[in-house]
C-alpha positions as CSV (number, residue, x, y, z in Angstrom):
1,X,-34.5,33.9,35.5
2,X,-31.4,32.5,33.3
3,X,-32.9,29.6,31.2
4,X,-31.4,26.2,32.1
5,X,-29.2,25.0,29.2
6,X,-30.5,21.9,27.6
7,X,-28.2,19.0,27.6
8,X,-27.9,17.0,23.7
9,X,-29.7,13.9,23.3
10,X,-26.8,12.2,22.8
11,X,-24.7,13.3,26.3
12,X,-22.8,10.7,28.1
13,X,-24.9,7.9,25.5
14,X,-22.6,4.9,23.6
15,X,-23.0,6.5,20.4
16,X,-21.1,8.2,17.4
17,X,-23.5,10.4,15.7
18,X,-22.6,11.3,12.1
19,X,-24.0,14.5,9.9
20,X,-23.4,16.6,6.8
21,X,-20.6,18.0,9.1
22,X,-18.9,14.7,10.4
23,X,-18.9,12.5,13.6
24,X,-19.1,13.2,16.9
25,X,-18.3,10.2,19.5
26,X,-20.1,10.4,22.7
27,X,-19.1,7.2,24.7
28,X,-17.4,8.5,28.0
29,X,-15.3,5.4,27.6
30,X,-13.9,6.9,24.2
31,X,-12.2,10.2,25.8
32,X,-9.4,7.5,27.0
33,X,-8.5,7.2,23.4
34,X,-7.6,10.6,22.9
35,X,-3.9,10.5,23.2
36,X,-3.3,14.0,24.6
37,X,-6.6,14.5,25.9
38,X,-6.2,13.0,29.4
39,X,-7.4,16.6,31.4
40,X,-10.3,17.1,29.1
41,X,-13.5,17.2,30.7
42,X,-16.4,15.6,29.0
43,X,-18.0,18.7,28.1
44,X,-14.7,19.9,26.5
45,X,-14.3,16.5,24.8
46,X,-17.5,17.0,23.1
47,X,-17.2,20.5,22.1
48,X,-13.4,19.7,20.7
49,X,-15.0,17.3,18.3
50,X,-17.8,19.2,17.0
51,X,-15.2,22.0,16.4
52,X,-12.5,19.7,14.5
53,X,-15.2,18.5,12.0
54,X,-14.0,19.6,8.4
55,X,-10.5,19.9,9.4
56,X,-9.6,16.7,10.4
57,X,-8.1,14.1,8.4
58,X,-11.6,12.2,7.5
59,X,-10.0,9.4,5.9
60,X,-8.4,8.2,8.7
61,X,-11.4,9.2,10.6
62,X,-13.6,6.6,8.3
63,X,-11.6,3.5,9.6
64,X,-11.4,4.5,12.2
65,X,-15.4,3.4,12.8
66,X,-15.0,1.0,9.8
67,X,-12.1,-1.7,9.1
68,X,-9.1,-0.6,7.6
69,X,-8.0,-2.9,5.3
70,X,-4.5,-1.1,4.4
71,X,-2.5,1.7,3.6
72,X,0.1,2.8,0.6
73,X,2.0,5.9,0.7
74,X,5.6,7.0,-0.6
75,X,7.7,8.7,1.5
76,X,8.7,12.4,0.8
77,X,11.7,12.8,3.9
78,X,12.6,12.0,7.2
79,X,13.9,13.4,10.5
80,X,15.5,12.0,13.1
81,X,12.4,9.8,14.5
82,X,10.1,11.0,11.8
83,X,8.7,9.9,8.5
84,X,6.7,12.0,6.1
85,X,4.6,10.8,3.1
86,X,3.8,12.8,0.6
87,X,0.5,11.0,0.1
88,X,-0.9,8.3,2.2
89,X,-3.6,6.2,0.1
90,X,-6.3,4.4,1.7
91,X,-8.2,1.2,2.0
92,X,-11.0,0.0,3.9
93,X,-15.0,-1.6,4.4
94,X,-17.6,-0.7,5.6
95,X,-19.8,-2.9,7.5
96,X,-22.2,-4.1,4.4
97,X,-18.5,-4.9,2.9
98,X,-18.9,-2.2,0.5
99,X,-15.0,-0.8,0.4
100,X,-13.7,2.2,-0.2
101,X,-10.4,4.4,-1.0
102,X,-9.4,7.5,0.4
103,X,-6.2,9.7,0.4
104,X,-4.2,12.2,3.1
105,X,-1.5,14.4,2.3
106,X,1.9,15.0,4.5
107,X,1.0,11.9,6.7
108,X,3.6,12.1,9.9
109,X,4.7,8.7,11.5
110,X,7.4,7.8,13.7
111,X,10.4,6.7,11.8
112,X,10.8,3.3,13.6
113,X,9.6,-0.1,11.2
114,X,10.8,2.3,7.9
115,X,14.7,2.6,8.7
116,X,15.3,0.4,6.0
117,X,13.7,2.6,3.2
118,X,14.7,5.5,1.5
119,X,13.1,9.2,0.4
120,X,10.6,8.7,-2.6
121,X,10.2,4.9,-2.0
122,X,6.8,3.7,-1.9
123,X,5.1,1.4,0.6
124,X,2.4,-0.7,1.9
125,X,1.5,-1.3,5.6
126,X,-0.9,-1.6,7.8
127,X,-1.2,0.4,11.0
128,X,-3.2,1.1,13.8
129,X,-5.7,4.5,13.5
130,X,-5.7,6.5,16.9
131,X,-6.9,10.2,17.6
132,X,-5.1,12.7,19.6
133,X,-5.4,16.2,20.3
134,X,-3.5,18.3,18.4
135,X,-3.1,22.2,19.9
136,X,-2.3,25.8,17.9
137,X,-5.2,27.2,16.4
138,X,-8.1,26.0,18.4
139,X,-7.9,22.4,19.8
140,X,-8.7,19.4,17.3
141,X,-9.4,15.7,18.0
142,X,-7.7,14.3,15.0
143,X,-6.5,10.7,13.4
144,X,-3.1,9.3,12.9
145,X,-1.5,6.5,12.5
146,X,0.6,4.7,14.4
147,X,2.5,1.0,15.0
148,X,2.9,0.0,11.4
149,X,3.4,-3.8,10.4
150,X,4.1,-5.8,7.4
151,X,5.7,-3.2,5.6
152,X,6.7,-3.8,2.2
153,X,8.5,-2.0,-0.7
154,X,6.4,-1.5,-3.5
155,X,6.6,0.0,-7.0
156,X,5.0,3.5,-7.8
157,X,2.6,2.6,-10.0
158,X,0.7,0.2,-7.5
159,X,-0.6,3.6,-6.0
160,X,-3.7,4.4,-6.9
161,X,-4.2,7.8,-8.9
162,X,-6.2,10.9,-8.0
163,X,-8.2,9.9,-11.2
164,X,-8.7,6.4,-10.0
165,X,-9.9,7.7,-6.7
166,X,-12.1,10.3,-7.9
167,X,-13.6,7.8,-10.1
168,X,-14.3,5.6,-7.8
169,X,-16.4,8.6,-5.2
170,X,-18.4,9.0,-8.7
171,X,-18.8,5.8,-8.5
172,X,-20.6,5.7,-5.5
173,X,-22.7,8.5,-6.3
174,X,-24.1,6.6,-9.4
175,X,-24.8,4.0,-7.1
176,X,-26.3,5.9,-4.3
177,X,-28.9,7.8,-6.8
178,X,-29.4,5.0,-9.2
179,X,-33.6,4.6,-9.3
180,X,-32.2,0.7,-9.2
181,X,-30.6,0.9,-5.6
182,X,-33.3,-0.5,-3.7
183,X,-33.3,-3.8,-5.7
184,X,-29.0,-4.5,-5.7
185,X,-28.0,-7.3,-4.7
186,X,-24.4,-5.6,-3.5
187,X,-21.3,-4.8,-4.7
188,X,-20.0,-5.9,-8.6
189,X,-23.9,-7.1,-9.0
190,X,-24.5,-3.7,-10.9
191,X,-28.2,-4.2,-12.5
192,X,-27.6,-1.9,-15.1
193,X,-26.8,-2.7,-18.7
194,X,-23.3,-3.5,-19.2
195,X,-21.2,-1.0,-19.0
196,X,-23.9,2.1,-18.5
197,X,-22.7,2.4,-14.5
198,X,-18.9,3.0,-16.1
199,X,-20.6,5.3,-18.8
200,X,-22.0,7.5,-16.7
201,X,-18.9,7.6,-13.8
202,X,-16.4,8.4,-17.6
203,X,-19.2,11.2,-18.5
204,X,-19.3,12.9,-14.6
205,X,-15.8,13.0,-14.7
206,X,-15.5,14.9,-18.0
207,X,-17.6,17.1,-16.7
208,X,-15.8,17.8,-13.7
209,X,-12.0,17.9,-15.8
210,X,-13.6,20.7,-17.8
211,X,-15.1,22.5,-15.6
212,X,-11.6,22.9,-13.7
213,X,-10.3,24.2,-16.6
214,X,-13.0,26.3,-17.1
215,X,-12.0,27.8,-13.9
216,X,-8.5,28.4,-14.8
């Protein structure tokens, strides 16, 4: 007798479930979303998402359940109907109103709102997140971006650095294990001495710097 396969708790339920390995969306209603994805069955829906997470762009995937607040990026070439950035920089909240920064690399958009700019000109927009399925080696549910607005020229060095970014994830992870946690009152009401919560994020990075070049 072949043992009846068990279902997960979560089939066909209104819920995006998130782990150590990412999110899975289970809302039926969601699979219309996936641009792409209209022949998908459920089952295949579900089993394309637990495959794509760790190689989808999670950034883009964070907003997408959050509120993206913007995005910054300069732009490395275009084709005929296509724009590249090198580096698109990210901005959004969580639901507390925490925010948060993220990054993706070689960011493809269509072309049309950026006609008027130029290779290596930098930019701020915002844009709509969508996910579609993207096909080659195995199928992936990933996040794009898509019908940008208020696009504006803007100078290099508004773009935050992979310094300033990394900072600010160690910056989080002070927060997260402070013994203090329980008791803050939110965001830029650190209860910590002055400046110990900047001491700490300056000493982790230093620690991290020279342990890449350790590596090297």
């Amino acid at each position: 007798m072949t043992k009846k396969k068990i279902k997960d708790a979560n089939y066909k339920a209104n819920v995006a479930v998130q782990d150590e390995k990412g999110i899975v969306d289970y809302d039926p209603d969601k699979m219309k979303d996936v641009v792409g994805g209209e022949g998908l069955s459920y089952d295949e829906y579900i089993a394309i998402q637990k495959y794509s997470r760790g190689k989808i762009r999670g950034s883009f995937q964070l907003c997408y359940y959050t509120t993206p607040l913007g995005f910054k990026g300069q732009i490395d070439r275009f084709t005929e109907n296509k724009i590249c950035f090198k580096r698109i920089y990210v901005d959004g909240m969580y639901p507390d109103g925490l925010c948060f920064e993220g990054k993706e690399d070689h960011v493809w958009m269509d072309r049309r709102g950026f006609e008027q700019f130029k290779t290596g000109d930098s930019v701020s927009f915002w844009a709509e997140i969508y996910r579609y399925l993207k096909t080659g080696d195995g199928k992936i549910i990933d996040f794009g971006l898509r019908n940008p607005e208020e696009i504006k020229k803007i100078e290099a060095y508004e773009l935050p650095s992979d310094a300033d970014l990394m900072k600010q994830e160690l910056a989080m992870i002070v927060c997260e294990t402070c013994m203090l946690s329980d008791s803050c009152p939110g965001p830029g009401m650190c209860l910590l001495p002055r400046g110990a919560k900047q001491r700490q994020v300056d000493a982790m990075y230093k620690f991290l710097k020279e342990s890449e070049k350790n590596k090297q």
